[in-house]
C-alpha positions in Angstrom: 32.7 -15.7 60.9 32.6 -11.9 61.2 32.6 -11.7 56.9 30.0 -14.8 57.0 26.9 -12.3 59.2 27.8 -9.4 57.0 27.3 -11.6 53.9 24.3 -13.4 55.1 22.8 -9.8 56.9 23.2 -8.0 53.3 21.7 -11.1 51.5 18.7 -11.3 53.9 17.5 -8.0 54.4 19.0 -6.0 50.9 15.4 -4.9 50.8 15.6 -2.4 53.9 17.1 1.1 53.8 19.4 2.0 55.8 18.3 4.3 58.5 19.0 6.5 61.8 18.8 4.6 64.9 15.8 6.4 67.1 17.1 8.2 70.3 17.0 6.2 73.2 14.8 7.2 76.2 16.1 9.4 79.2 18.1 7.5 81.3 19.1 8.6 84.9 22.6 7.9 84.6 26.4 10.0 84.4 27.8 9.8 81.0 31.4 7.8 81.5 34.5 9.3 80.8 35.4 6.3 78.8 33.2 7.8 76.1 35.6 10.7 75.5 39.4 9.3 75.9 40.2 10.7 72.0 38.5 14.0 72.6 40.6 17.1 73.3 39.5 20.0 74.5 40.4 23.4 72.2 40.3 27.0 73.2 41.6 30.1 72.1 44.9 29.7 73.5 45.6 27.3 71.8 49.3 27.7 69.6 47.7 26.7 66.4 45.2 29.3 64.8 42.0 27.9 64.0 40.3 29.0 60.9 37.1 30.4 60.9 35.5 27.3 59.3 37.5 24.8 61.8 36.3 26.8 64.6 33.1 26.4 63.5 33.1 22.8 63.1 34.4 22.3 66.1 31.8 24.3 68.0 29.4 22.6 66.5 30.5 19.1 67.3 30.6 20.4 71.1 27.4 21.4 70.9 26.1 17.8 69.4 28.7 15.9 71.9 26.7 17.8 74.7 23.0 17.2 73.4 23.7 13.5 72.7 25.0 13.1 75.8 22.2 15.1 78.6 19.3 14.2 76.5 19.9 10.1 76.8 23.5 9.2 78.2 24.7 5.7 77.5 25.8 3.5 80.1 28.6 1.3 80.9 27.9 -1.7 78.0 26.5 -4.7 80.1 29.3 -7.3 80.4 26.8 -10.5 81.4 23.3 -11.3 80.1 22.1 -14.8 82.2 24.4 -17.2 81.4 26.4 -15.1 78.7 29.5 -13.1 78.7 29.1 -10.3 76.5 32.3 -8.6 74.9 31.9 -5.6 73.0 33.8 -4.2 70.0 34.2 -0.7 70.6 34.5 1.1 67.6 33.3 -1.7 65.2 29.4 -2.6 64.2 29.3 -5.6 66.0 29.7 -7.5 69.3 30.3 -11.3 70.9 28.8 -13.4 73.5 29.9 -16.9 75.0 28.2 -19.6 76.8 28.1 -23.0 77.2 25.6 -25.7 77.4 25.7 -29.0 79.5 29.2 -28.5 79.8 29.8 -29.8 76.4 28.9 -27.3 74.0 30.3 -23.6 73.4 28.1 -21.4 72.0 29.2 -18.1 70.7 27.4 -15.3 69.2 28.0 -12.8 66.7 25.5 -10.2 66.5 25.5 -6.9 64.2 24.6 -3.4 65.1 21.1 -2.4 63.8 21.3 -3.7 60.0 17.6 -2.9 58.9 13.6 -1.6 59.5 10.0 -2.3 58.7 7.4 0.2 59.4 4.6 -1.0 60.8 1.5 1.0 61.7 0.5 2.7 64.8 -1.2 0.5 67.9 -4.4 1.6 69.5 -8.0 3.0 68.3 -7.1 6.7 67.6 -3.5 6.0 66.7 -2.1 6.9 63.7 0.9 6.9 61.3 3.5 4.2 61.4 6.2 3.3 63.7 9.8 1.6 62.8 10.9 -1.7 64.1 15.0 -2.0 64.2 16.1 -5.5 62.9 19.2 -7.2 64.4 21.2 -10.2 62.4 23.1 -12.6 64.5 24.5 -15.7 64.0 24.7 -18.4 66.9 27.0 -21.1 66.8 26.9 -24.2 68.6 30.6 -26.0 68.7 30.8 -29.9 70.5 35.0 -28.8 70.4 35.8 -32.1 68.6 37.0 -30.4 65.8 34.2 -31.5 63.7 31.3 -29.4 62.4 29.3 -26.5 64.2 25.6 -26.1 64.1 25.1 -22.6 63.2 21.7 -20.5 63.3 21.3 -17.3 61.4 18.8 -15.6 63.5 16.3 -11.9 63.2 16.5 -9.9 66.5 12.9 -8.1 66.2 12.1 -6.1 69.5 9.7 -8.3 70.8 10.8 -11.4 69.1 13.5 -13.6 67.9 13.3 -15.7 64.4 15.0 -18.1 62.4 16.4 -17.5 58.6 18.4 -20.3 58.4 20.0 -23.4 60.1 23.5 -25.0 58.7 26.5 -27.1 59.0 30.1 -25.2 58.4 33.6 -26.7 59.7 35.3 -25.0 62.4 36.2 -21.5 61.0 37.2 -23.6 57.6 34.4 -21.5 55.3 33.8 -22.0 51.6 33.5 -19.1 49.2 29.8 -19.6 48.9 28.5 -22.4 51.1 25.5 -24.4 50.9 23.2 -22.5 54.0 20.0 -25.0 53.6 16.2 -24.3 52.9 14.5 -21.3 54.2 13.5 -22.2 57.7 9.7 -21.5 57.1 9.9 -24.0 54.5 10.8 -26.8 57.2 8.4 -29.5 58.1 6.3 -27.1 61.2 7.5 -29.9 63.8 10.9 -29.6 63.1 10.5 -25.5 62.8 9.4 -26.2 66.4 11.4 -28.5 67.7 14.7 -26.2 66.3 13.5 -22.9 68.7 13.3 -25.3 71.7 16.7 -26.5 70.8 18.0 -22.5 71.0 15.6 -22.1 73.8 17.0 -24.6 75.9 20.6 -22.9 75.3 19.4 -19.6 76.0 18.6 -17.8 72.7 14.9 -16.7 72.6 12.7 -13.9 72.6 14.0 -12.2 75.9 17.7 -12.4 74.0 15.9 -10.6 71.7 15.1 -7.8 73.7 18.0 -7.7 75.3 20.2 -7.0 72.0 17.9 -4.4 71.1 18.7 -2.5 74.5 22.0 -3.0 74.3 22.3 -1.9 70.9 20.6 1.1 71.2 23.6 1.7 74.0 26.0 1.0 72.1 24.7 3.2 68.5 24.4 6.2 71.2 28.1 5.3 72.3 29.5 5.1 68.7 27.9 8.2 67.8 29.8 10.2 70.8 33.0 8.5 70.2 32.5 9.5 66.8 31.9 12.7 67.6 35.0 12.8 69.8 37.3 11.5 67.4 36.4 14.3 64.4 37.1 16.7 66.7 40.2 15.1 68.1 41.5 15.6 64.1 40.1 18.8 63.4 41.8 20.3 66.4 45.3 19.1 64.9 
């Protein structure tokens, strides 16, 4: 299912450059040693001489390891959102969450790192310039475990809103090379369009998911990046 989002995101939104995430905002929190379990620490003791240009690679990385880290620390990743387990992929672009509804469907989403922009201009009187809006692909699938079909949704994660690119039928985790993924979902009859959201609303996936994902993404892109970080110094120090 992981291939099937990348497929669909690429397909969807091939029109968006790929960009920066934007810093996150200051938070008030103690950046957690999980972040840096590859990282080793070098110095001039060390056994192994160090060439002028590793040196300098590796004091620079320092120096960005520390900056990312006191001017917006991530947090522990949030394990639960309402009725949702969340379980991250540390290290990958995406990440899963599990639910059920009524006690007889399991839904389970698969939801990308940020995959796209728009730029949209400034809000207020005396504002100016544009700003950029993240987009999010996820896929939610609703399984009846019968073994039969799932009901999947490929869904936009906006900031402020969640919407709806497609709706199909795909067996179990049985996909074909290019399956049929219906009509566009603006081209719908309206009252069905309607009548789809309330059936994603009622199971939980709606504009506050929305928001949610975007926080937690913006987490997770300012974990990845220190990680990263950690890791290139971890193999220049060698």
């Amino acid at each position: 299912m992981a291939r099937l989002i990348r497929t669909a995101a690429r397909t969807l939104f091939s029109s968006f450059s790929s960009s920066t995430s934007p810093l996150l905002q200051s938070r008030n929190s103690i950046t957690p040693s999980f972040l840096f379990q590859s990282s080793r620490p070098y110095s001039t003791d060390n056994k192994i001489t160090k060439s002028p240009l590793e040196a300098n690679i590796l004091r620079i990385i320092d120096k960005e390891i520390d900056y990312q880290s006191e001017y917006a620390p991530p947090h522990q990743p949030e394990t639960r959102f309402h009725s949702f387990t969340v379980e991250d992929q540390p290290g990958e672009q995406w990440m899963i969450m599990r639910g059920k509804y009524d006690d007889i469907e399991d839904i389970k989403l698969e939801v990308t790192m940020f995959d796209g922009y728009v730029t949209v201009p400034k809000l207020g009187d005396d504002a100016t310039g544009e700003d950029v809006r993240l987009h999010i692909s996820f896929i939610v699938d609703v399984s009846k475990g019968d073994g039969g079909e799932n009901l999947e949704f490929l869904c936009s994660a906006w900031p402020d809103r969640l919407e709806i690119q497609k709706v199909y039928l795909l067996r179990g985790e049985k996909m074909l090379g290019r399956p049929y993924m219906g009509p566009d979902f603006r081209k719908l009859n309206r009252e069905l369009q309607k009548r789809l959201r309330e059936y994603l609303d009622a199971r939980g996936v709606n504009d506050e998911l929305s928001f949610f994902l975007h926080e937690y993404m913006l987490n997770k892109d300012r974990i990845e990046l220190i990680q990263w970080f950690g890791k290139v110094k971890s193999f220049v120090e060698k």
